[in-house]
PAGUTOR-969842 format. One record per residue (C-alpha): residue in three letters; x, y, z. Coordinates in pm, 1 decimal, padded with zeros to 6 digits. Example, Ala and Ser with C-alpha at 12.3 -4.5 7.8 and 13.67 -1.06 7.14 Angstrom:
<nodes>
NODE   resn       east      north         up
NODE    Ala    01230.0   -00450.0    00780.0
NODE    Ser    01367.0   -00106.0    00714.0
</nodes>
This chain:
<nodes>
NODE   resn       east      north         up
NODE    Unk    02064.7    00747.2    02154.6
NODE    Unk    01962.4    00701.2    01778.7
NODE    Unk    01828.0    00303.1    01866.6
NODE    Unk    01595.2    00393.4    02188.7
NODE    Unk    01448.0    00705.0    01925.3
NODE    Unk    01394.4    00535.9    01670.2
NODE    Unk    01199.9    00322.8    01876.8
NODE    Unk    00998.9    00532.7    02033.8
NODE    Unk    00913.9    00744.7    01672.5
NODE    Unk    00840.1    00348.8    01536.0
NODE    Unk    00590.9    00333.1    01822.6
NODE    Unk    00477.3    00653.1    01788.3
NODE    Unk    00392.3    00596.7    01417.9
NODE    Unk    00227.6    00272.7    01462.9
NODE    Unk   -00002.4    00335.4    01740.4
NODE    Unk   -00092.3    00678.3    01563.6
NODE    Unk   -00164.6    00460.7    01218.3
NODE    Unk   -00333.6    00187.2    01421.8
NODE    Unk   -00093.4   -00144.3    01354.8
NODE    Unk    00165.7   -00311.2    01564.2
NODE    Unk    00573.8   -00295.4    01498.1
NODE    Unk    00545.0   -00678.6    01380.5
NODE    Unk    00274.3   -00624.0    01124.2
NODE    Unk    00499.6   -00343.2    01021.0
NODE    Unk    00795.3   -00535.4    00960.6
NODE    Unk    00610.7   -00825.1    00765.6
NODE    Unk    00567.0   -00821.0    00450.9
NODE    Unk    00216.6   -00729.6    00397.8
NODE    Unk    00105.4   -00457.0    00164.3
NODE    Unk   -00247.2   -00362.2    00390.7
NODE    Unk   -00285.0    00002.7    00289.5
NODE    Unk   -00211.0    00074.7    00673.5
NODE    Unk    00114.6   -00118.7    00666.3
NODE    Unk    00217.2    00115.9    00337.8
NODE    Unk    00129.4    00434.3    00462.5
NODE    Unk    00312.9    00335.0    00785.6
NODE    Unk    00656.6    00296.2    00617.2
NODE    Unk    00598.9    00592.3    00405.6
NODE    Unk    00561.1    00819.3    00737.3
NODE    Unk    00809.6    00668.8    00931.1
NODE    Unk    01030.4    00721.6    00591.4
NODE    Unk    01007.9    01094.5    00619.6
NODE    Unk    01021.3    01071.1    01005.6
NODE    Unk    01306.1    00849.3    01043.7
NODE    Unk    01522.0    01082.1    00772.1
NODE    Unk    01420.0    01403.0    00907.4
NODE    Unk    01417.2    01377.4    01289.2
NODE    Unk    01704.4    01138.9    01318.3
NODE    Unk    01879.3    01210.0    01010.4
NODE    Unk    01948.5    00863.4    00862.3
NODE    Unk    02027.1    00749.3    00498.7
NODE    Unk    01808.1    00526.9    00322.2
NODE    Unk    02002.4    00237.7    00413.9
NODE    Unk    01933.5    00294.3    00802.9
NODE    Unk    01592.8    00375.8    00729.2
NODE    Unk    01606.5    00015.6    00545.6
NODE    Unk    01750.2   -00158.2    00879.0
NODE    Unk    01522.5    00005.7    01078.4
NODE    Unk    01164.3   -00094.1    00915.9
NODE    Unk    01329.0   -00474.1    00786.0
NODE    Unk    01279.8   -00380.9    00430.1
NODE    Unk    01570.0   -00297.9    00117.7
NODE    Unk    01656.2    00007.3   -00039.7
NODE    Unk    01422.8   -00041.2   -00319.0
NODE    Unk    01165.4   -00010.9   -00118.1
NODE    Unk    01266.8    00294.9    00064.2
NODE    Unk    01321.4    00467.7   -00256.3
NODE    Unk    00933.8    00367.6   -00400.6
NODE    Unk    00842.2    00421.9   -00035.4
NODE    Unk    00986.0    00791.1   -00086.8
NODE    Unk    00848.4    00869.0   -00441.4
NODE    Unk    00488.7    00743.0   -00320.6
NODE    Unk    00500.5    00945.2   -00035.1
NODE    Unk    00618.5    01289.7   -00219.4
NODE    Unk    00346.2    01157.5   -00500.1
NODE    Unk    00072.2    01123.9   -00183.2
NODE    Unk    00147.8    01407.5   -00046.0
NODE    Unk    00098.5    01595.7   -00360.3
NODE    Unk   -00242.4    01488.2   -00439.2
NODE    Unk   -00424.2    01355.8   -00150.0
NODE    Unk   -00496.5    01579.8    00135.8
NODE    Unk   -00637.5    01331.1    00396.1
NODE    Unk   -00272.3    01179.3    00369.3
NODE    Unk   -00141.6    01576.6    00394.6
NODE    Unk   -00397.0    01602.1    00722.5
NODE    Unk   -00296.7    01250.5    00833.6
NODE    Unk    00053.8    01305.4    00822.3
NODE    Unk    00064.2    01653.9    01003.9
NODE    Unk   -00113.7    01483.5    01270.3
NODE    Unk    00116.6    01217.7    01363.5
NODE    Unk    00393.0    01424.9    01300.1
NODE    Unk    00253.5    01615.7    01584.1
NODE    Unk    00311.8    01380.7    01788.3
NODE    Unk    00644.9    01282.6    01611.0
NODE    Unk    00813.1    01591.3    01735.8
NODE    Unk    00650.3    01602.3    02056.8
NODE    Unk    00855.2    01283.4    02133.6
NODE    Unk    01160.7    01344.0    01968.8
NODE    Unk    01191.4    01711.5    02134.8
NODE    Unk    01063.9    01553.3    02492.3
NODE    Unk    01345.0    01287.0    02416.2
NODE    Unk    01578.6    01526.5    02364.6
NODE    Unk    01519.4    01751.5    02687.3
NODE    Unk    01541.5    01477.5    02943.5
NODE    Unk    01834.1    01374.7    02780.3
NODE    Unk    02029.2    01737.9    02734.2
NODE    Unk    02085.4    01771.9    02417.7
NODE    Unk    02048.2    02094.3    02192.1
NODE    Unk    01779.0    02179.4    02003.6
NODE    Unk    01868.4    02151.1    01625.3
NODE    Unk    01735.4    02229.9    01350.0
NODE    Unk    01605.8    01881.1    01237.1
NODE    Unk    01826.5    01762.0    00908.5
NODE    Unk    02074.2    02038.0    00894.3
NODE    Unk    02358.3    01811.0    00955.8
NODE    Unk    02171.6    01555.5    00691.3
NODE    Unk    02002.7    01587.7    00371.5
NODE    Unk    02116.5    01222.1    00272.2
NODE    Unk    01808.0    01180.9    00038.8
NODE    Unk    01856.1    01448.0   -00225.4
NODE    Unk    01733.4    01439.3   -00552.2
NODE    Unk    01367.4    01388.2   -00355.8
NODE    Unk    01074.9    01616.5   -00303.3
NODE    Unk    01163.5    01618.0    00080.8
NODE    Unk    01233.4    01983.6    00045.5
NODE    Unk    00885.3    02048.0   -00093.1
NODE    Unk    00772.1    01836.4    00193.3
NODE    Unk    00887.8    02034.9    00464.0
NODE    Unk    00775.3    02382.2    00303.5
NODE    Unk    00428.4    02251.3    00285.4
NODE    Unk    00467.0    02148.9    00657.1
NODE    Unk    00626.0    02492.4    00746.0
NODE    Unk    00346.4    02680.6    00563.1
NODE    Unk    00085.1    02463.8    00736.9
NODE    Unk    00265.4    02545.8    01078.0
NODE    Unk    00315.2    02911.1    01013.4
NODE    Unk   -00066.2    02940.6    00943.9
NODE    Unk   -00149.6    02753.2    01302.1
NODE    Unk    00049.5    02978.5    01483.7
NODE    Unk   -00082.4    03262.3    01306.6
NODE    Unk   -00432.6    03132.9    01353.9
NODE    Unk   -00327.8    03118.8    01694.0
NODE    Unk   -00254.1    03475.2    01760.2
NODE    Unk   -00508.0    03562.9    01592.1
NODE    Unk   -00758.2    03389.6    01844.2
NODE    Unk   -00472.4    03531.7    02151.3
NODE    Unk   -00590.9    03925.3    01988.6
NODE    Unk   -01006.3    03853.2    01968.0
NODE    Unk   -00968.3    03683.2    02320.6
NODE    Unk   -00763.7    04026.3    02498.4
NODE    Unk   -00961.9    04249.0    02342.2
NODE    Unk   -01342.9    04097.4    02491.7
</nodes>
């Protein structure tokens, strides 16, 4: 299961960023190319759960890289917030995959990384409450609208 949704995610990434899987996994250092590992980082550890070594197999890079990968994507998300906006929406369409993937297939809903939190010592945490918060407020926002338009 993990190898046909890791695909897809890959693809989902790339297309979403605007590069191909082969530019990906050369070793070019276009600004696309690095923000593309750096998502697919996050995505790859939270959604499927894998260690920085899988996460290394999977894009064709080494550890090393994964770990700057993961301190320049907590430092990114930190300071920039077009790469905050960019990064909600791909991951958007992230999960819409990964939970259509797991319907058709049968399998439970988890809650994404309970089993794995292989890459502690990281700002992933912080990560996901800034994702949570931003999520919380859309559905809020959403009611919100649901209220003005039942009561016109």
């Amino acid at each position: 299961m993990n190898k046909e949704l890791e695909d897809l995610v890959i693809l989902e990434v790339t297309h979403q960023v605007g590069i191909n899987k082969e530019l990906l996994m050369s070793h070019r250092r276009d600004i696309l190319c690095v923000v593309c590992r750096q998502y697919l980082t996050y995505f790859l550890n939270y959604y499927l759960g894998y260690d920085t070594l899988q996460i290394a197999d999977a894009i064709g890079k080494d550890r090393s890289t994964i770990h700057f990968n993961i301190y320049a994507f907590e430092k990114s998300m930190r300071k920039n917030t077009n790469y905050l906006n960019e990064f909600i929406r791909i991951d958007k369409g992230v999960s819409r995959i990964v939970r259509n993937y797991m319907d058709y297939l049968g399998y439970d809903r988890r809650p994404f990384r309970s089993t794995h939190n292989i890459l502690a010592g990281t700002d992933f945490s912080r990560v996901d409450r800034i994702l949570n918060r931003h999520r919380s407020d859309q559905e809020r926002e959403h009611q919100l609208q649901d209220v003005k338009s039942s009561n016109s």
